[in-house]
N, C-alpha and C positions, 0 to 999 in steps of 0.2 A: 504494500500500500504506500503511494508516495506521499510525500510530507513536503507542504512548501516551508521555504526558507522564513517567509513573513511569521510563520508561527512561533520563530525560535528565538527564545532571549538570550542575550549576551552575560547574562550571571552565573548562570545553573547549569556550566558546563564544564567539558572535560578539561578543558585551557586553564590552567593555575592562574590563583589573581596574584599578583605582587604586593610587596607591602605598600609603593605608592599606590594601590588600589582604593585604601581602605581607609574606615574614616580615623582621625586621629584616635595615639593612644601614647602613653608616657613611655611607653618600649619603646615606640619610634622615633624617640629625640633620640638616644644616640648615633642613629644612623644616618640622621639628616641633616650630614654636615657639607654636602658638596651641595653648589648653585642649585646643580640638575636636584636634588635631592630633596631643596630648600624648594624648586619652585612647584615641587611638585604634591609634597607637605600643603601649598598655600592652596592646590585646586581639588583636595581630598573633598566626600561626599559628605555629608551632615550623617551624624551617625541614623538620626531617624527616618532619612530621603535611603540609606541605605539599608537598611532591614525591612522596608515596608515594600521597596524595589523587590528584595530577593523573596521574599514571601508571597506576595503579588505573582511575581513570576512560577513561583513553585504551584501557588494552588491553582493558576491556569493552567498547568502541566497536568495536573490530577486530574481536575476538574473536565478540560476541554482535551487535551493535547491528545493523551493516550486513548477516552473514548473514541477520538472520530479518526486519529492515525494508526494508531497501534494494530499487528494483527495477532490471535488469538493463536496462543502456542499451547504446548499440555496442559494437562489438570493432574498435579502431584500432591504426592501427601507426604505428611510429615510423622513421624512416631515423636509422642504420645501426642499431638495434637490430634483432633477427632476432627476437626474438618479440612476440606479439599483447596487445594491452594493453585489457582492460576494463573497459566503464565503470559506475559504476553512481549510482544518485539517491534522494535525500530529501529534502525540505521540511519544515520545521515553521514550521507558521501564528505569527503574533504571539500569540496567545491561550495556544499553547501554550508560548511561550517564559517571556511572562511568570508562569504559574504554576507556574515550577519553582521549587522554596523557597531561592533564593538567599540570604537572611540565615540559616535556623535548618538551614541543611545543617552536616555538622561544619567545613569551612572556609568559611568567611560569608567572604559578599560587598558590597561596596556597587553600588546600583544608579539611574541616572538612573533623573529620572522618564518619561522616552519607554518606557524599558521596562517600568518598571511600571503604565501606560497601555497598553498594550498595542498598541504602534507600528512593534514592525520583530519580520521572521521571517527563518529562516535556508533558504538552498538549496544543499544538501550535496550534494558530488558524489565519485565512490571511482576509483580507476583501481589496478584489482589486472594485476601482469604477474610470470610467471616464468621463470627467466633457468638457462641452459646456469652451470653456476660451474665455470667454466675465462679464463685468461687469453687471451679470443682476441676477433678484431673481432665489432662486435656484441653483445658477452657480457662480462660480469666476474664473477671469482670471489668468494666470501663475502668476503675478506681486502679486495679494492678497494672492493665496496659499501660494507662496513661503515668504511673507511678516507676512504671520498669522500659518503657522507652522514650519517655519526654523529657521524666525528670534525671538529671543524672543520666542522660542520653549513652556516654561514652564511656561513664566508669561502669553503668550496668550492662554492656556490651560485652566489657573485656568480662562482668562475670561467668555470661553463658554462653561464648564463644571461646572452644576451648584452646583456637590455633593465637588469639590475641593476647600477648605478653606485655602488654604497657598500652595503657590510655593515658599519655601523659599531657599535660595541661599546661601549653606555653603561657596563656595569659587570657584573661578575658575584658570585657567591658563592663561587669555588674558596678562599681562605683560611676561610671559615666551614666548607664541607665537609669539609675537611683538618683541621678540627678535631674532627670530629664524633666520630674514631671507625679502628680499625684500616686501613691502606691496604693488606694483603698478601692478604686472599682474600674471596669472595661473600659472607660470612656478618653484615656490618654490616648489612642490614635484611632481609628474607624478610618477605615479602609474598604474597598472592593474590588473584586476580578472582574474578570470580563465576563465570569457566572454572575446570572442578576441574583440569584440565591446565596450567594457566595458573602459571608460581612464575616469581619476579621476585628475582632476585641483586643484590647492587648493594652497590660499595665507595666509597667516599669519596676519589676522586680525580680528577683533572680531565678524564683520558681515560678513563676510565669514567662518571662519572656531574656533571653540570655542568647550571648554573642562570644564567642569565645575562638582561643584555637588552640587543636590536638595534634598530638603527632599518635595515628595510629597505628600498632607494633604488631606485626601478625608473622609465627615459625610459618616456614612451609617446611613439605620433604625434603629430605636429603634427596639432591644434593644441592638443590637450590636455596640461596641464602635469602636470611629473613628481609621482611619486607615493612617499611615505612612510609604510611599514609599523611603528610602534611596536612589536614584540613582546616577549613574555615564550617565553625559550626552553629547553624540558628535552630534554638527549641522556642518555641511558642505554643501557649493556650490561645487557640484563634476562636473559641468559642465556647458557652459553659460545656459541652462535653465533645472536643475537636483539637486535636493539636499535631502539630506537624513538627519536622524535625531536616535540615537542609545542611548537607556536607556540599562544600565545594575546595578541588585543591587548591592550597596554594604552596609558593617558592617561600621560605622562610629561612634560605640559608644563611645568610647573612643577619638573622636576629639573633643577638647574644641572649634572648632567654628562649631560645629553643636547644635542644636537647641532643637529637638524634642528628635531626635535618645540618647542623654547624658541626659536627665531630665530636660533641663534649662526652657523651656516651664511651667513646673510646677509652678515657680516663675516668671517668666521673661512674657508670656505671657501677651497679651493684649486684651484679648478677653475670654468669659469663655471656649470656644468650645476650642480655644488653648493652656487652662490651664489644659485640662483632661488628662490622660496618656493614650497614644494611643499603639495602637498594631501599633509591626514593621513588615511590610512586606514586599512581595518581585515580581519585577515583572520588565521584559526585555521586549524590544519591539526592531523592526527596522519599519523607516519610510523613504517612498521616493516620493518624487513627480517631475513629468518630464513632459515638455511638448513634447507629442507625433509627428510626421513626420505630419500626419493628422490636428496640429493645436488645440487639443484636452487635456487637462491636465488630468496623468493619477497619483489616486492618490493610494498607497498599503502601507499598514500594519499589522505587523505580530507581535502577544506575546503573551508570555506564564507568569502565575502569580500563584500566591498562596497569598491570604489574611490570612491565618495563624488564630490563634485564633481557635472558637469553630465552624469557619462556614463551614461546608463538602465539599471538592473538589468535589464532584458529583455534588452539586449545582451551584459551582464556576463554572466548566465547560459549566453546562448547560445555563447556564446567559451570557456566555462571547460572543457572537456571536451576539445576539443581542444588547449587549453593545458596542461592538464594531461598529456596524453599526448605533446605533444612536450618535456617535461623527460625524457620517458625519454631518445629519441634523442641529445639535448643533452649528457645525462650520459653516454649509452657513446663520442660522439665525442671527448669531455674527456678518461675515460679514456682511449680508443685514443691521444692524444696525448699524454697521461702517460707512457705505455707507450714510448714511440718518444723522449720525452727521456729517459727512462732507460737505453736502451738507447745514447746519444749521450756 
């Protein structure tokens, strides 16, 4: 099924943002000390013109994108989840990537020239599943989903993911958000998609709405060495029972408070799996979970990646579907074990 180019935003994609991307933050004065560096600090996006962009753009992806482009790939399931998880696919060729107007869109971007060359395209894949919302094996109610994948997005990841060995935490925005604006009810931003259904709430506080960034640490097999996901990461409550969750990469090599992505892991590490020098890779996702009219929690996610290194996008591709679909299993066996320590 073809996909036009007009559909596709310049945020929520596989092209790393830089740090002149993003809106200011006190990590980035040390590194803004050349003219280029300084003029670019001055043309940064307002931090609230930039989360209401990436969010905006993420839930017309959910919303519009995949309904009316995507096409319908298997229907998998997961152990111990009870329901049926499906998949679904999109491509976009390089041709189309690079003519998305990434500099004169309202949040401008910088872009290598590989993409502007028109050198790498993206293969997107969806796994929509919906879920019994009650506290029983198998199933989680609205209050656990949204508790085990919105809040603490990354550090609850690395719990039930068991190839991820570091959710580490370069830095976030929660004092700049907390400054923005009232913390006692929805009414700090209101927004909408290009869904007329679509309204997006959102308070300025760090378990509701949070801007941060990770470096994501995942072993593979031998003989392939571990692998490091740079991201830029937005959780938000977009609605009393609705929130989404948005990775996008970025370059953070030259930040002194990143970890992996600068070498400091090589000395600083505490573990030897930490101490190896890992390939930087790269990979966007959007995540939403809502509870349905029906009663029903419906949970979807969609991305595209590239682990980089010696391992072939043929295989990458052919893998990700099913990888994708056993995070579900993963995360109802975490919760069921949540469940059983709190009951201890």
């Amino acid at each position: 099924m073809a996909s036009s180019t007009a559909e596709l935003g310049n945020l929520v994609r596989l092209v790393p943002f830089t740090i002149n991307d993003l809106p200011a933050h006190p990590a980035f004065e040390a590194i803004e000390t050349t003219g280029a560096q300084t003029g670019a600090a001055a043309s940064r996006p307002t931090l609230s013109a930039f989360i209401i962009a990436i969010l905006t753009e993420a839930a017309r992806f959910i919303d519009t994108t995949v309904p009316t482009t995507f096409q319908t790939g298997a229907t998998k399931s997961s152990s111990p989840s009870t329901s049926s998880i499906q998949i679904l696919k999109q491509s976009y060729t390089p041709s189309q990537i690079s003519s998305i107007p990434f500099a004169t869109s309202p949040i401008k971007r910088s872009l290598p020239p590989d993409i502007l060359q028109g050198q790498h395209g993206e293969s997107w894949f969806v796994r929509k599943s919906t879920h019994e919302n009650k506290k029983a094996e198998g199933t989680a109610n609205w209050e656990e989903m949204d508790g085990g994948l919105r809040v603490e997005h990354n550090e609850n990841e690395k719990g039930y993911t068991p190839d991820i060995f570091d959710a580490y935490k370069v830095l976030d925005w929660d004092a700049e958000t907390l400054a923005m604006g009232n913390l006692d009810n929805f009414t700090d931003i209101r927004m909408r998609s290009e869904s007329p259904r679509h309204h997006m709430y959102l308070a300025y506080r760090a378990d509701i709405l949070r801007l941060a960034v990770y470096e994501m640490c995942h072993k593979l097999p031998f003989p392939l060495t571990t692998r490091v996901f740079p991201v830029l990461v937005v959780t938000a409550l977009t609605g009393t029972n609705e929130g989404i969750v948005v990775h996008v990469p970025i370059d953070i090599r030259k930040l002194p408070t990143a970890f992996y992505s600068n070498g400091r892991n090589l000395t600083e590490g505490d573990t030897a799996v930490k101490k190896k020098k890992p390939v930087l890779a790269v990979y966007t996702s959007i995540e939403r979970i809502r509870l349905l009219p029906d009663d029903k929690v419906e949970w979807a996610m969609g991305t595209a990646s590239d682990a980089k290194g010696v391992l072939p996008m043929a295989i990458q591709k052919s893998a990700l579907p099913g990888a994708i679909a056993k995070d579900v299993g993963l995360f109802m066996k975490w919760m069921s074990e949540k469940r059983k320590k709190s009951r201890t």
